[in-house]
C-alpha positions in Angstrom: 0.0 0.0 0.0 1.5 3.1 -1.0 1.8 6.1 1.6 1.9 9.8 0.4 4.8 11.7 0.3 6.1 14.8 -1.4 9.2 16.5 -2.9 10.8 19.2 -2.4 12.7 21.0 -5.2 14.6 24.3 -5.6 12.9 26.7 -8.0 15.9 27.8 -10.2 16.2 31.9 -10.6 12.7 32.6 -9.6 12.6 34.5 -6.3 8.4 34.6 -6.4 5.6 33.3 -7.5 4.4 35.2 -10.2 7.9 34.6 -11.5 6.7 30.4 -11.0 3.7 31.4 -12.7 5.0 33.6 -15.8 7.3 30.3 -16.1 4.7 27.8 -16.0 3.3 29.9 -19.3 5.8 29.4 -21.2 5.2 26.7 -24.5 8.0 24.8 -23.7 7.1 24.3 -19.9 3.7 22.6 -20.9 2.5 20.1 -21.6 0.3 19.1 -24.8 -2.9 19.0 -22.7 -1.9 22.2 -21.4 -0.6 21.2 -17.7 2.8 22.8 -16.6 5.9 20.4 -16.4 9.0 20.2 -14.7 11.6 18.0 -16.2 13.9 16.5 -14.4 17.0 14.0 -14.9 16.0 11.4 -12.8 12.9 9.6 -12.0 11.5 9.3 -8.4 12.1 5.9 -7.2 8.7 6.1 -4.9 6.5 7.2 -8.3 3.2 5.5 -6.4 3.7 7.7 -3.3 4.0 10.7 -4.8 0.9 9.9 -7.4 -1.1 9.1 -3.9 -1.8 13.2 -3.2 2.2 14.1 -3.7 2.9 17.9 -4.1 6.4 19.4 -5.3 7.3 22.1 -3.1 9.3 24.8 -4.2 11.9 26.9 -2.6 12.5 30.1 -3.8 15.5 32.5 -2.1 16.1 29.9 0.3 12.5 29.8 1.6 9.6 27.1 0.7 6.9 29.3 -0.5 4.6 27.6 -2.8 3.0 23.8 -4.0 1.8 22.1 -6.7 0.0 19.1 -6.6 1.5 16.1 -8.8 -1.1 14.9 -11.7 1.5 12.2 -13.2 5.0 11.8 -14.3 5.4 11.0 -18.2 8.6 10.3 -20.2 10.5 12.8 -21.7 13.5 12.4 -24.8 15.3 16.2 -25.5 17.3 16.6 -28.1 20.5 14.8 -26.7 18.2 11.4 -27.2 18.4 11.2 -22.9 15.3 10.1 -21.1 14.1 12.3 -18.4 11.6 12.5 -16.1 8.3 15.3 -16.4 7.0 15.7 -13.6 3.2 17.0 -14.5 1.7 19.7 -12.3 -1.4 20.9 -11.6 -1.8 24.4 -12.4 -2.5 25.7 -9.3 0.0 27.2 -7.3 -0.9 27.6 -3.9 1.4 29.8 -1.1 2.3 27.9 2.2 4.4 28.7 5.2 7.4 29.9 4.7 9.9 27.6 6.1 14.0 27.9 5.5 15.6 25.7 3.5 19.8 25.0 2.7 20.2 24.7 -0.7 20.6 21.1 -2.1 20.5 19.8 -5.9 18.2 17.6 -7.1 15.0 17.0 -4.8 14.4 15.4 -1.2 11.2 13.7 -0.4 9.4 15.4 2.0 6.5 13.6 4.6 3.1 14.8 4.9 3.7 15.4 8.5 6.6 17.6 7.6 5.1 19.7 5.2 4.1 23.3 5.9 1.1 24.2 5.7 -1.1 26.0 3.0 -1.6 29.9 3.7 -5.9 30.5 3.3 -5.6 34.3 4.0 -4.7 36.4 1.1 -1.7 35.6 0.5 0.4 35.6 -2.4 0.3 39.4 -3.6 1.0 41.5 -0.4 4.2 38.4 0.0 5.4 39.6 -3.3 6.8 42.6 -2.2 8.0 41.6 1.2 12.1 40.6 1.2 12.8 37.1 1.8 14.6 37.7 4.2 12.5 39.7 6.2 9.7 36.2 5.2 12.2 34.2 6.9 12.9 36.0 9.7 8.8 36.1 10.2 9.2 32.5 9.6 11.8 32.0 12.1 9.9 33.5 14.9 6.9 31.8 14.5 4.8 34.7 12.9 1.8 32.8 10.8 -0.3 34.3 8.5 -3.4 32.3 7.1 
């Protein structure tokens, strides 16, 4: 029986978002039914956990800000003939807790009960123009929004 679980992944120059977003709207970050993809080198050896309610969570400036659920994982063949890994996202982006991160390459799994939590209050545009590093120290001393 599988048991949920989660990744977390850095989000590569984007420092927000709306940046995630604008992204995610590209042509080439989609996929042919329209969901955004992340592709990835290699493929997630627990694929059933992370297909049972698995989100990717993204850091951004050293802070996990955002999630997207996981819809599937599909093959992928670029042009160098290698066989990658796209991960398929739903297109909803929702804001959680900030909570620091180290950087790290790759991803790390992540367990439910680990997880922060999603923000409900609203969110996303007044964070925008907050530093990160005024987010983290918020995040630091326990300051919640939601």
């Amino acid at each position: 029986m599988a048991a949920s679980v989660h990744l977390v992944k850095l989000c590569v120059g984007i420092d927000k978002i709306s940046a995630l977003k604008e992204r995610q709207a590209l042509p080439h970050a989609r996929t042919s039914d329209g969901f955004p993809r992340h592709v990835t080198r290699m493929w997630p050896k627990r694929e059933a956990d992370l297909l049972d309610g698995g989100s990717i969570y993204w850091v951004m400036n050293g802070l996990l800000m955002a999630r997207q659920a996981l819809v599937r994982l599909e093959e992928v063949r670029r042009e160098d003939g290698i066989l990658r890994c796209g991960m398929v996202l739903s297109p909803e982006i929702v804001p959680v807790e900030p909570q620091r991160k180290r950087p790290f390459q790759g991803w790390r799994y992540l367990k439910p009960e680990d997880a922060p939590a999603d923000l409900t209050g609203p969110a996303e545009e007044d964070d925008e123009d907050l530093p990160p590093s005024l987010l983290a120290a918020l995040a630091d001393i326990g300051v919640r929004r939601g």
